[in-house]
Backbone as CSV, one residue per row, in Angstrom:
resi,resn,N_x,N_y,N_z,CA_x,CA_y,CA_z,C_x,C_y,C_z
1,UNK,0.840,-1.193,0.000,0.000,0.000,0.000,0.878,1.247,0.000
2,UNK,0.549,1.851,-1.089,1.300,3.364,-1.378,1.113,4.247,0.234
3,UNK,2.308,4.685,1.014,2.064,5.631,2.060,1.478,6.565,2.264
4,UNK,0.710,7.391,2.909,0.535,8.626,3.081,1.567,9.814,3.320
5,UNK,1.970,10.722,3.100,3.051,11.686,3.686,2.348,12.087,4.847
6,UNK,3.694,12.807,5.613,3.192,12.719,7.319,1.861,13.451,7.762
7,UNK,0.877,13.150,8.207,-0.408,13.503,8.938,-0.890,14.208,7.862
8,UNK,-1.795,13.979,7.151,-2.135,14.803,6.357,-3.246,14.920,6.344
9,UNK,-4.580,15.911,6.402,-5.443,16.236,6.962,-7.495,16.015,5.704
10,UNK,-8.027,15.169,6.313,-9.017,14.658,4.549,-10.083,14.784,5.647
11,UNK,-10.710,15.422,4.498,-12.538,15.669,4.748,-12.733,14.691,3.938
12,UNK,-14.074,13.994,4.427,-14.844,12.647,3.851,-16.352,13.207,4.343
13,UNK,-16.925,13.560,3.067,-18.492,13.616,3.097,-19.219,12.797,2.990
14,UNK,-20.505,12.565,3.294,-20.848,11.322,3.821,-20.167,10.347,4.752
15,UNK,-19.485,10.285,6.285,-18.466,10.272,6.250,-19.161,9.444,7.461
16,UNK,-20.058,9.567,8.060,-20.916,9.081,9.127,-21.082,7.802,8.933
17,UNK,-21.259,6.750,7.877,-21.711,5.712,7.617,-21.212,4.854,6.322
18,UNK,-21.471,3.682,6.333,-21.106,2.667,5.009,-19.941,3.289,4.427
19,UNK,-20.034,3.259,3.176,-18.771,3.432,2.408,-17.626,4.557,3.222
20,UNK,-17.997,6.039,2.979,-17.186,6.929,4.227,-17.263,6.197,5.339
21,UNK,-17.854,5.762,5.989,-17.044,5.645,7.160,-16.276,4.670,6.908
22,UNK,-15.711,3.558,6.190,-14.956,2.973,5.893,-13.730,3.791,5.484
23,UNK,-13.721,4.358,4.792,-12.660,4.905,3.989,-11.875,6.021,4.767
24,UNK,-12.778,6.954,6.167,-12.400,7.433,6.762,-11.776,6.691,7.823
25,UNK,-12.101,5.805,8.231,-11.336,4.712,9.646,-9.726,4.046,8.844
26,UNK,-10.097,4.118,7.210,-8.864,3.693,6.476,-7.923,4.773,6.632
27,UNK,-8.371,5.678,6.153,-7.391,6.705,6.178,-7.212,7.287,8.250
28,UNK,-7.697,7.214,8.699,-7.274,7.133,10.364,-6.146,6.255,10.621
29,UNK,-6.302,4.953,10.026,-5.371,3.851,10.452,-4.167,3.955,9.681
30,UNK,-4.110,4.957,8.770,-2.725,4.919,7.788,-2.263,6.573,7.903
31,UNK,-2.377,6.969,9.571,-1.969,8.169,9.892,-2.733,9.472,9.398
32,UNK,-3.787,9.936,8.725,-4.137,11.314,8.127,-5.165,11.388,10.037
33,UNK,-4.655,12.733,9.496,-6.613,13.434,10.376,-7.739,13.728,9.511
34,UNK,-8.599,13.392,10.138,-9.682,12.822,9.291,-11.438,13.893,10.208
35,UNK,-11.380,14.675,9.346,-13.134,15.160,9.403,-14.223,14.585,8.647
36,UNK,-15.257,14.307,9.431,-16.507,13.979,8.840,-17.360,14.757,8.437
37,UNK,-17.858,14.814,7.601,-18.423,15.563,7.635,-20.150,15.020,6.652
38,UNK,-21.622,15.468,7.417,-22.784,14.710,6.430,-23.849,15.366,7.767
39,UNK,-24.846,15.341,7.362,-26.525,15.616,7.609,-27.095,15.279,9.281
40,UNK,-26.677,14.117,9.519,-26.823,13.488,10.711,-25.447,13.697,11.941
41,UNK,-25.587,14.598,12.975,-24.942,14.696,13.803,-25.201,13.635,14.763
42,UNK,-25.697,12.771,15.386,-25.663,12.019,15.860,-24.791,10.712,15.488
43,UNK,-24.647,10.252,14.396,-24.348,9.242,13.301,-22.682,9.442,13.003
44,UNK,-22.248,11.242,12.974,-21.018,11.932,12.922,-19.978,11.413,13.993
45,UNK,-20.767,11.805,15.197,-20.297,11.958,16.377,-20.114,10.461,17.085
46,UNK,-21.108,9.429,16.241,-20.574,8.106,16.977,-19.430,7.575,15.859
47,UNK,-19.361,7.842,15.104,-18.316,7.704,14.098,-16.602,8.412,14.831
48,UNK,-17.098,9.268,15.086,-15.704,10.038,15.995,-15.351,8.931,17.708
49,UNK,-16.551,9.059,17.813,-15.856,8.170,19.466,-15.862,6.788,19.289
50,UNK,-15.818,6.112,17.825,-15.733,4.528,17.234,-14.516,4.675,16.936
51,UNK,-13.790,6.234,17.039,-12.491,6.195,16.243,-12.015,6.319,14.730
52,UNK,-13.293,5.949,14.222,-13.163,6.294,12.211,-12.971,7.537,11.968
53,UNK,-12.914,8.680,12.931,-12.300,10.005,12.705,-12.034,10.659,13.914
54,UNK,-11.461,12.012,13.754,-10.676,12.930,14.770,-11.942,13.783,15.054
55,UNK,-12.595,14.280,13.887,-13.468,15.421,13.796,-14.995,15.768,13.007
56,UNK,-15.905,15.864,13.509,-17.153,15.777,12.880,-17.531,17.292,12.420
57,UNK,-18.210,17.448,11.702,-19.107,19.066,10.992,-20.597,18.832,10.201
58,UNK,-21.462,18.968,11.110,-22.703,18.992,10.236,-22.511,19.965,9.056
59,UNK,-22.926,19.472,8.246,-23.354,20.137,6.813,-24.408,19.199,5.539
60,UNK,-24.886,20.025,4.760,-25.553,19.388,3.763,-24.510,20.015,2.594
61,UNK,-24.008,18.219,1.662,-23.380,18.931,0.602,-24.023,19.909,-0.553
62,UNK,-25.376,19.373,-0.913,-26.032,20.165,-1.588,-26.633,21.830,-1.310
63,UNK,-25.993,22.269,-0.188,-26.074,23.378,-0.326,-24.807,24.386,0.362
64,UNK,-24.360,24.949,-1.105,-23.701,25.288,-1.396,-22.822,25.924,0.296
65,UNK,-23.967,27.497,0.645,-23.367,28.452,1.921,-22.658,27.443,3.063
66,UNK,-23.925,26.662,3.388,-23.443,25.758,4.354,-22.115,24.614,4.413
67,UNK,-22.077,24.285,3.181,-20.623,24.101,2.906,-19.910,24.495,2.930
68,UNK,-19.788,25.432,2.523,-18.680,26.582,2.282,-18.105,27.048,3.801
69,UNK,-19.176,27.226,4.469,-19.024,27.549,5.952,-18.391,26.124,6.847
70,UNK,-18.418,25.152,6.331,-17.941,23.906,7.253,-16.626,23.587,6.672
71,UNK,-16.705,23.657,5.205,-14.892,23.622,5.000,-14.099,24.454,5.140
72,UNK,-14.224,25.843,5.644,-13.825,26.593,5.817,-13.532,26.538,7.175
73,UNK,-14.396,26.022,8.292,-14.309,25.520,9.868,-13.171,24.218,10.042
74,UNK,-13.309,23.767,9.237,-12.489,22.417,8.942,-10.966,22.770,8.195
75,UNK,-10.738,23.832,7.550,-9.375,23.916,6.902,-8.844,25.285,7.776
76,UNK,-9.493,25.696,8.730,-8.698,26.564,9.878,-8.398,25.332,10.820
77,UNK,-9.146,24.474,10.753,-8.450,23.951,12.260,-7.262,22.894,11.583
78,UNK,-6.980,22.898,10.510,-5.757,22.125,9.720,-5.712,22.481,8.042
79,UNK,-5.254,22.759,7.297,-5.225,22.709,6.171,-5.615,21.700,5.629
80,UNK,-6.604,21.322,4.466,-7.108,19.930,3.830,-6.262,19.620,2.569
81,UNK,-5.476,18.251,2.883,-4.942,17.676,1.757,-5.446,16.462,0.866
82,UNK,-6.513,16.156,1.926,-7.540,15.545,0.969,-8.644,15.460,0.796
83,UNK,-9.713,15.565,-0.102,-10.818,15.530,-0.199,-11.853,14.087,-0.582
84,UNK,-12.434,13.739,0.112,-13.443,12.451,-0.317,-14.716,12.495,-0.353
85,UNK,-15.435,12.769,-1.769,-15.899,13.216,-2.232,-17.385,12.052,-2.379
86,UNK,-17.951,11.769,-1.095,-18.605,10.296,-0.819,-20.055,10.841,-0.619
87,UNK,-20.382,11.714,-0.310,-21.758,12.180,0.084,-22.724,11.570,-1.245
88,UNK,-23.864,10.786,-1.272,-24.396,11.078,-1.955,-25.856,9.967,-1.284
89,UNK,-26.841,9.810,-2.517,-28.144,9.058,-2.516,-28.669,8.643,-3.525
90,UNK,-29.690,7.643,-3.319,-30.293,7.289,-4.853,-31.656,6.754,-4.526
91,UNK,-32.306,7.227,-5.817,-33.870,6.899,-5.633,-34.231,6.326,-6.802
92,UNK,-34.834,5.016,-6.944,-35.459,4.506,-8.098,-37.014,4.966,-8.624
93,UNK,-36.980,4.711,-10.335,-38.678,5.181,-10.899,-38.094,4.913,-11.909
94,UNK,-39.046,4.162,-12.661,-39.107,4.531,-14.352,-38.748,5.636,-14.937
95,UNK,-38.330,5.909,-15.965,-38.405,7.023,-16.071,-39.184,7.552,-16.670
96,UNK,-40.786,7.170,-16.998,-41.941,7.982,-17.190,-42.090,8.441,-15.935
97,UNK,-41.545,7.585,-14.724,-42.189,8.408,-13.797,-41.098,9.653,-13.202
98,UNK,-40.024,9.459,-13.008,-38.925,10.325,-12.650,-39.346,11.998,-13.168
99,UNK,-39.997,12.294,-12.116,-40.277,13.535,-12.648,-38.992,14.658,-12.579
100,UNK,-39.199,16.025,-12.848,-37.938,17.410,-12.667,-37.298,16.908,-11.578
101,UNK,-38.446,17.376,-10.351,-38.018,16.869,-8.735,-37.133,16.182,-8.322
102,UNK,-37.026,14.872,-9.163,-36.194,13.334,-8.738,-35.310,13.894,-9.845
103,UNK,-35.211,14.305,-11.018,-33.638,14.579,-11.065,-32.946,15.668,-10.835
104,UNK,-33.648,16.278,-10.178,-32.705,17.649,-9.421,-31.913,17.342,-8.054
105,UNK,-33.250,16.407,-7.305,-32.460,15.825,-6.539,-31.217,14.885,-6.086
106,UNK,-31.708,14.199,-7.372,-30.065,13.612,-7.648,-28.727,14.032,-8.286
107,UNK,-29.595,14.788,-9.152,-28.041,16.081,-9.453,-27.658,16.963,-8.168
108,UNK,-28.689,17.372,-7.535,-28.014,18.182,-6.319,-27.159,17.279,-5.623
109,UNK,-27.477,16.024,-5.076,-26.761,15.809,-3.930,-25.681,15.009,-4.983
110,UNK,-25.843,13.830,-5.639,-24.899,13.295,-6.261,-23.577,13.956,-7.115
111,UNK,-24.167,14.989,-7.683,-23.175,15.754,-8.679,-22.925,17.281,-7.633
112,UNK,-24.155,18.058,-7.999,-23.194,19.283,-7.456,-22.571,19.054,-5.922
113,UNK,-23.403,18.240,-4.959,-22.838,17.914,-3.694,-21.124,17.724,-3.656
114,UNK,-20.730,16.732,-5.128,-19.649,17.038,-5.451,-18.635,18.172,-5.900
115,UNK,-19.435,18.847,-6.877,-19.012,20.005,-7.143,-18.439,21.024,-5.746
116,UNK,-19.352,21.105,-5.664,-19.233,22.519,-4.143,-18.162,21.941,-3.080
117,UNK,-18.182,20.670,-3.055,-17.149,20.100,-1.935,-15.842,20.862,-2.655
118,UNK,-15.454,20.214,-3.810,-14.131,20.469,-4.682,-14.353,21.941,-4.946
119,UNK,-15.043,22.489,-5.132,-14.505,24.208,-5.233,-14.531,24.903,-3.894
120,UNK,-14.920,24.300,-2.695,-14.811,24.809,-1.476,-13.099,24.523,-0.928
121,UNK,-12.827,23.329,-1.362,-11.601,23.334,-0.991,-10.006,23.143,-1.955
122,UNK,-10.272,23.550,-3.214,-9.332,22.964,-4.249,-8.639,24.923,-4.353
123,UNK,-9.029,25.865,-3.748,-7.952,27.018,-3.507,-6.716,27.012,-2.724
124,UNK,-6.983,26.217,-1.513,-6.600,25.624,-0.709,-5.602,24.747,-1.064
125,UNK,-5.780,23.908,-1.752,-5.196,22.319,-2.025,-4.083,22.440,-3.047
126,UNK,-4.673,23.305,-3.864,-3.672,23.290,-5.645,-2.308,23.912,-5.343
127,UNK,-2.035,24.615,-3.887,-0.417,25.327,-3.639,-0.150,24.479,-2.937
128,UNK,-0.650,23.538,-2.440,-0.124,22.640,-1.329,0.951,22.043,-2.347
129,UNK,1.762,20.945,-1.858,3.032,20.079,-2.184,2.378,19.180,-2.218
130,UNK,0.716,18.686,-1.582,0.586,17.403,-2.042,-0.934,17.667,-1.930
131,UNK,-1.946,17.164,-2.824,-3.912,17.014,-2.794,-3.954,15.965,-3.553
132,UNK,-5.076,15.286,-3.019,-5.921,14.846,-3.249,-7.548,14.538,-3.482
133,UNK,-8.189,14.226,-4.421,-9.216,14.375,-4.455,-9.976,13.165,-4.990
134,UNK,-10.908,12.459,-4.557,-11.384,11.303,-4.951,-12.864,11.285,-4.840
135,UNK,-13.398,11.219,-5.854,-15.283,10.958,-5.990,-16.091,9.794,-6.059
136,UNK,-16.508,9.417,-4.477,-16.871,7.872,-5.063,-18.252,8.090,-5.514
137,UNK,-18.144,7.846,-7.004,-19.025,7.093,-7.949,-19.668,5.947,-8.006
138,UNK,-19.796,5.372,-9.229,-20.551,4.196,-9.062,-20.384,3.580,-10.248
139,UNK,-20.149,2.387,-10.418,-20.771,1.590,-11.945,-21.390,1.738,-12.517
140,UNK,-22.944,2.844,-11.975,-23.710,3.769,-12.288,-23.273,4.860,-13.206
141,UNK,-21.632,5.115,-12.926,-21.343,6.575,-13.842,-20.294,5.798,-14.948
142,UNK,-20.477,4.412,-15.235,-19.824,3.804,-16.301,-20.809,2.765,-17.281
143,UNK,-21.648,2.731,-17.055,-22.947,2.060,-17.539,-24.461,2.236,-17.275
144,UNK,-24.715,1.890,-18.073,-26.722,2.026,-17.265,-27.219,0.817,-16.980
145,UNK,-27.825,1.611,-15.631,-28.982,0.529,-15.066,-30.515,1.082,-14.981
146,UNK,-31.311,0.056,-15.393,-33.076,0.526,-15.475,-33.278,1.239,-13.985
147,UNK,-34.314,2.195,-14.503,-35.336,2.253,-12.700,-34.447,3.506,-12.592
148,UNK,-32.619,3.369,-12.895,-32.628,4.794,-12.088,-31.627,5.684,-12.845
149,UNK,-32.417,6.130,-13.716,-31.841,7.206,-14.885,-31.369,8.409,-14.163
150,UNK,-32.113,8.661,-13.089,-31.716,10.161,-12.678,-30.371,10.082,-11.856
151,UNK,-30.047,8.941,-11.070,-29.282,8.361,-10.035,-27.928,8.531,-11.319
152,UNK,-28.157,7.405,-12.542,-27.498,7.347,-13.185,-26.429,8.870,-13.989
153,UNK,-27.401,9.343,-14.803,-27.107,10.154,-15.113,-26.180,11.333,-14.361
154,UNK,-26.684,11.519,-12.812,-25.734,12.135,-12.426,-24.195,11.759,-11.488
155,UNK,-24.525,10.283,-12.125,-22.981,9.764,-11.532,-21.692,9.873,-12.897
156,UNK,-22.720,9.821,-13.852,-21.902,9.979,-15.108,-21.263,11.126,-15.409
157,UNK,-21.975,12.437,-14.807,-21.446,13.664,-14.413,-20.541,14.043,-13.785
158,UNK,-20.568,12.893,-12.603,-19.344,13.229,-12.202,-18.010,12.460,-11.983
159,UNK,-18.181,11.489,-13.504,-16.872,11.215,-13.981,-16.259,11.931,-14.716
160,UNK,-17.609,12.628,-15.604,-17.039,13.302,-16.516,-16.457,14.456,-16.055
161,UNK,-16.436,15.269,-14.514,-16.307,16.425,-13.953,-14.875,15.894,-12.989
162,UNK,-14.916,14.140,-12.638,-13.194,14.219,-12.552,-12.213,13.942,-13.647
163,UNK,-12.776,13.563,-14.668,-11.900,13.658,-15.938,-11.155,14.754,-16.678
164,UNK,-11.802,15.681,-16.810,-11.702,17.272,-16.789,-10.670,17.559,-15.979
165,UNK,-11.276,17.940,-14.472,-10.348,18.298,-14.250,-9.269,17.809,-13.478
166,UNK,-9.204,16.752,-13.485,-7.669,16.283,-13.655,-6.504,16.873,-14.632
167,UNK,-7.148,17.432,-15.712,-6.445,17.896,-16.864,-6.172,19.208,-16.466
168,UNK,-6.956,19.523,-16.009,-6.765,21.205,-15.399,-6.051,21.335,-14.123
169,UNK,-5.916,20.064,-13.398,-4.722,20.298,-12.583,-3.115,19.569,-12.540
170,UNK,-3.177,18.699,-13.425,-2.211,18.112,-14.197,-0.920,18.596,-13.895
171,UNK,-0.676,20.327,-13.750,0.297,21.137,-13.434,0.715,20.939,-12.348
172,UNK,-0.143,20.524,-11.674,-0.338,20.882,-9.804,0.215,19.552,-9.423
173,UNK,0.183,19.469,-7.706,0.521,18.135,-7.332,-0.916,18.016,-6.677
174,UNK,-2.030,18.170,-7.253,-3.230,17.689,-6.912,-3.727,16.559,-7.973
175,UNK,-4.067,15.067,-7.402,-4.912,14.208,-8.315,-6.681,14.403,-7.930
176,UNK,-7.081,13.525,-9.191,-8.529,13.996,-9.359,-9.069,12.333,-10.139
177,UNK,-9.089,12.024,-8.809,-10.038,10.142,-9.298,-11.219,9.854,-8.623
178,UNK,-11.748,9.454,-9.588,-13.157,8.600,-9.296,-12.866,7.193,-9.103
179,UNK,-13.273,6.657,-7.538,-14.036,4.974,-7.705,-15.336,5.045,-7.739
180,UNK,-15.423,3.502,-8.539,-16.769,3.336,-8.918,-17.450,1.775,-8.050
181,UNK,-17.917,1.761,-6.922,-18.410,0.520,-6.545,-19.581,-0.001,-7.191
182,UNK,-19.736,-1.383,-7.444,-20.372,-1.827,-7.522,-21.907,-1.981,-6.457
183,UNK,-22.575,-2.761,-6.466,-23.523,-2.988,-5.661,-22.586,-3.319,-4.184
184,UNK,-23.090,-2.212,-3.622,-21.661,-2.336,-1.995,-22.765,-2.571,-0.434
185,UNK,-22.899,-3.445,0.133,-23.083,-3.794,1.637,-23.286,-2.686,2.273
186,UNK,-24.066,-2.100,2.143,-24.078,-0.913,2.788,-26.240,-0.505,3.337
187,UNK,-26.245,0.565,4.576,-27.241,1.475,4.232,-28.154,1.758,2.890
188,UNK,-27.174,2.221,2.013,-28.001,2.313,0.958,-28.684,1.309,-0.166
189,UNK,-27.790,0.432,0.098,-27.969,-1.012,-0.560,-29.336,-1.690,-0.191
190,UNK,-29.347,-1.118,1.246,-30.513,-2.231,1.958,-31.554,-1.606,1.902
191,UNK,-31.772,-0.399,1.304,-32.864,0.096,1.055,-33.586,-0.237,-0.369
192,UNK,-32.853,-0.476,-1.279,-32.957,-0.819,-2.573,-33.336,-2.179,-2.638
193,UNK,-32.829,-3.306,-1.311,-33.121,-4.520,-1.510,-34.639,-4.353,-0.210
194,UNK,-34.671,-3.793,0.275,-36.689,-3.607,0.722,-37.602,-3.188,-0.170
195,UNK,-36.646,-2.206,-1.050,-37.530,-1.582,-2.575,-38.000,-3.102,-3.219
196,UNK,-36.798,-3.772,-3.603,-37.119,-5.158,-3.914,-38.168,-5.722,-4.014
197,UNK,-37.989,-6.012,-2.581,-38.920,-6.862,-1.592,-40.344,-6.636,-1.889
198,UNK,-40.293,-5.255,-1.578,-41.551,-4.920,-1.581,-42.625,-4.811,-3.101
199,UNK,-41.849,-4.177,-4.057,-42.131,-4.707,-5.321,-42.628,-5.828,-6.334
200,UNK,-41.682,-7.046,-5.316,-41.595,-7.982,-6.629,-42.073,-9.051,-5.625
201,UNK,-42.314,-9.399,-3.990,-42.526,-10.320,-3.399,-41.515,-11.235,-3.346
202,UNK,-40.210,-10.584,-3.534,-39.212,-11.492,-3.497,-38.502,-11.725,-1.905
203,UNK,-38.194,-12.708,-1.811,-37.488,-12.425,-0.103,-36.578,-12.364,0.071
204,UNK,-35.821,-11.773,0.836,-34.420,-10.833,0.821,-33.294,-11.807,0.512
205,UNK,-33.227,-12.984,0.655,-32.255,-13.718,-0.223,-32.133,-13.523,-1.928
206,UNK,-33.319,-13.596,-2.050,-33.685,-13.372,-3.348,-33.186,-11.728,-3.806
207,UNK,-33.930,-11.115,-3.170,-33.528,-9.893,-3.443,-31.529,-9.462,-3.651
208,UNK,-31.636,-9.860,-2.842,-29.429,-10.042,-2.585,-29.106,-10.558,-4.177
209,UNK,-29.500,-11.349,-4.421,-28.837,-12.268,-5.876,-29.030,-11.596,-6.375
210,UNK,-30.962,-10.855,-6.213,-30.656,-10.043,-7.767,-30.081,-8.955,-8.225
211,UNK,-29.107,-7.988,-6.907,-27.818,-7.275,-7.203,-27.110,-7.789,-7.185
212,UNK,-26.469,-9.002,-6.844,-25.070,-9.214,-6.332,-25.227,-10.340,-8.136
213,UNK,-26.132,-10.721,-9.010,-25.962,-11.323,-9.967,-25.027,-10.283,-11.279
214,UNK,-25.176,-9.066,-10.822,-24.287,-7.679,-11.353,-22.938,-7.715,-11.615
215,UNK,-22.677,-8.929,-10.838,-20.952,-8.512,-10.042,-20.666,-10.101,-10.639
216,UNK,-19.703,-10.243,-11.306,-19.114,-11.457,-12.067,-18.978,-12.340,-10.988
217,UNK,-18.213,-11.606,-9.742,-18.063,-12.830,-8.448,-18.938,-13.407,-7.223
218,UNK,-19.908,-12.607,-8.268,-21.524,-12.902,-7.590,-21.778,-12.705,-5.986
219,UNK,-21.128,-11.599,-5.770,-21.210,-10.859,-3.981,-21.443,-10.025,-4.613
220,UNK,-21.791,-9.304,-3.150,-21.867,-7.830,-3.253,-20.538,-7.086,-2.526
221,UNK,-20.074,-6.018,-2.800,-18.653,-5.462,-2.413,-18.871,-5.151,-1.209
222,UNK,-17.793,-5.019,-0.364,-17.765,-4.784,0.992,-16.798,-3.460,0.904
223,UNK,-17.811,-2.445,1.970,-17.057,-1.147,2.100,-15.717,-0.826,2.278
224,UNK,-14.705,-1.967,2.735,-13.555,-1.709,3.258,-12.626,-2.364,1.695
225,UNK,-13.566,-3.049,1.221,-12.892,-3.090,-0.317,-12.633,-1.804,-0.927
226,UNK,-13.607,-1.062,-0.879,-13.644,0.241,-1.509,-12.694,1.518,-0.638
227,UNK,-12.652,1.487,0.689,-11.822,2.297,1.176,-10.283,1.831,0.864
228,UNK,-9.846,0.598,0.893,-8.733,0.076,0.212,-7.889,0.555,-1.055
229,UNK,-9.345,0.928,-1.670,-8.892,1.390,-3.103,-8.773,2.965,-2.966
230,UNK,-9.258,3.761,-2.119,-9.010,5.235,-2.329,-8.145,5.288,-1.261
231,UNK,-7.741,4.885,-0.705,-6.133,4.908,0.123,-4.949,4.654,-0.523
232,UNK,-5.186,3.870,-1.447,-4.066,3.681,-2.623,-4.134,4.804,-3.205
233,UNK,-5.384,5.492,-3.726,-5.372,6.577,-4.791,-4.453,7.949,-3.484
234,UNK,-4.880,7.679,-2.401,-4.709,9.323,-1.484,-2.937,8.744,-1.442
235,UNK,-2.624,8.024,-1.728,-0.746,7.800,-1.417,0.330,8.251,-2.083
236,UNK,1.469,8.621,-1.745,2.365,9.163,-2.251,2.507,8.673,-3.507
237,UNK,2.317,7.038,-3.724,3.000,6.378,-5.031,2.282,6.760,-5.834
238,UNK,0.911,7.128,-5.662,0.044,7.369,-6.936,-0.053,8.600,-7.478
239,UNK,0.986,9.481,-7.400,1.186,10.441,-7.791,0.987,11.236,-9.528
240,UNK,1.531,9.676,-10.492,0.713,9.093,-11.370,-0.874,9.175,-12.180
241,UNK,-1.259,8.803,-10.763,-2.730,7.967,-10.935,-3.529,9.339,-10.789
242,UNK,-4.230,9.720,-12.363,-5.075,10.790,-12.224,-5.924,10.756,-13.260
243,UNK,-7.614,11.497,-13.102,-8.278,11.525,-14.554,-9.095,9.948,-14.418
244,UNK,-8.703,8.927,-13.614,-9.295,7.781,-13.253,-10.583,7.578,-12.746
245,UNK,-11.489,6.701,-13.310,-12.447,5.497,-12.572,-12.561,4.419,-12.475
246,UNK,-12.337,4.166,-11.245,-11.732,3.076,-10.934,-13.102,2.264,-10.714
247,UNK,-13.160,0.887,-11.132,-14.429,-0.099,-10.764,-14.120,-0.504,-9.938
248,UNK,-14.394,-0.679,-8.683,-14.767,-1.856,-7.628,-15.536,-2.843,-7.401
249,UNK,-15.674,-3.590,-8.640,-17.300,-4.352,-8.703,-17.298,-5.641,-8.777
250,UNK,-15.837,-6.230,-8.904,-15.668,-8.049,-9.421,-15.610,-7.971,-10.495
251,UNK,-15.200,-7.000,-11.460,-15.418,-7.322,-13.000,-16.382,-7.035,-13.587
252,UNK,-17.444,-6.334,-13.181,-18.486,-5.572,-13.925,-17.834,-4.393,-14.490
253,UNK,-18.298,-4.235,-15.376,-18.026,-3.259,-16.095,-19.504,-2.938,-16.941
């Protein structure tokens, strides 16, 4: 595993649960200081005294002020050298039915939630000697899946928004990668497999196969798979490694 340079300081949005909090307890255990930062202060704060971080900050990524105001609380009390770019949600519908509503909402929190994180703190980051920046995506922003066009669509956004600018910081010693998990063990997973349930009368075994049949190795990914992989990306060696989306899925593609 590529090192971290000494203590180096990463906001992780969504950072309270499943995937972030994985990736934040990763990056704890391989020396950074680590802020949380997501919606639920309660959820933050047991995440901090579990040890998966130093420091919690309510905020909603999707809006903009309030962000702005928490990374700004968060890069006085240390400078941020990395950013993890994890906040997000997803809601299924046809898409006759997916009305404006459902895809604003998923562009807000999925895409610009991203956006505003990275322009709240990439003034900051681009003079530093070392940034990072990583957007976890989805297999969602490398292919389509039925039911959730709006989900979809704005994960694809924001590959295409770390592809970019990776190129635009190319100069810098800041990288700019996307992972993409597959169907991942998580909170959000288990909501999609009650959606299931409830839908099709299938019973939650059933329901499990019929994501985890997605994934060539026929599981579903486990969060600490995925924090694995953006600890490699936040390391010195990958200095390299930029403009990337990375799959985490068993070979889905």
């Amino acid at each position: 595993m590529s090192a971290l340079p000494h203590s180096p300081h990463a906001l992780v949005t969504g950072g309270g649960r499943g995937i972030g909090r994985a990736i934040a307890a990763a990056l704890v255990g391989a020396g950074a200081t680590v802020t949380v930062l997501g919606r639920n202060a309660a959820t933050l704060e047991e995440a901090v005294k579990a040890g998966a971080a130093h420091f919690a900050i309510v905020a909603d990524v999707s809006d903009e002020v309030s962000l702005n105001a928490a990374v700004a609380e968060a890069h006085a009390r240390k400078p941020i050298d990395i950013l993890i770019a994890n906040a997000g949600s997803a809601e299924s519908a046809p898409f006759v039915k997916s009305d404006s509503a459902l895809f604003s909402r998923m562009m807000d929190v999925n895409f610009m939630g991203v956006v505003h994180a990275i322009r709240a703190v990439l003034s900051g980051m681009k003079d530093r000697p070392y940034g990072r920046i990583v957007a976890v995506a989805s297999t969602a922003g490398l292919k389509g899946y039925a039911y959730v066009s709006a989900y979809t669509a704005a994960k694809h956004a924001v590959v295409g928004l770390v592809r970019s600018l990776a190129l635009e910081m190319a100069g810098s010693n800041v990288t700019v990668n996307a992972v993409c998990p597959g169907f991942t063990d998580t909170d959000l997973v288990a909501g999609s497999i009650e959606n299931i349930m409830k839908k099709t009368g299938r019973t939650r075994e059933q329901a499990i196969a019929e994501l985890a049949r997605h994934n060539p190795q026929g599981r579903l990914i486990s969060p600490q798979e995925v924090a694995d992989a953006v600890l490699w990306l936040c390391g010195e060696g990958a200095g390299a490694i930029t403009g990337q989306a990375i799959a985490v899925a068993g070979g889905e593609i």
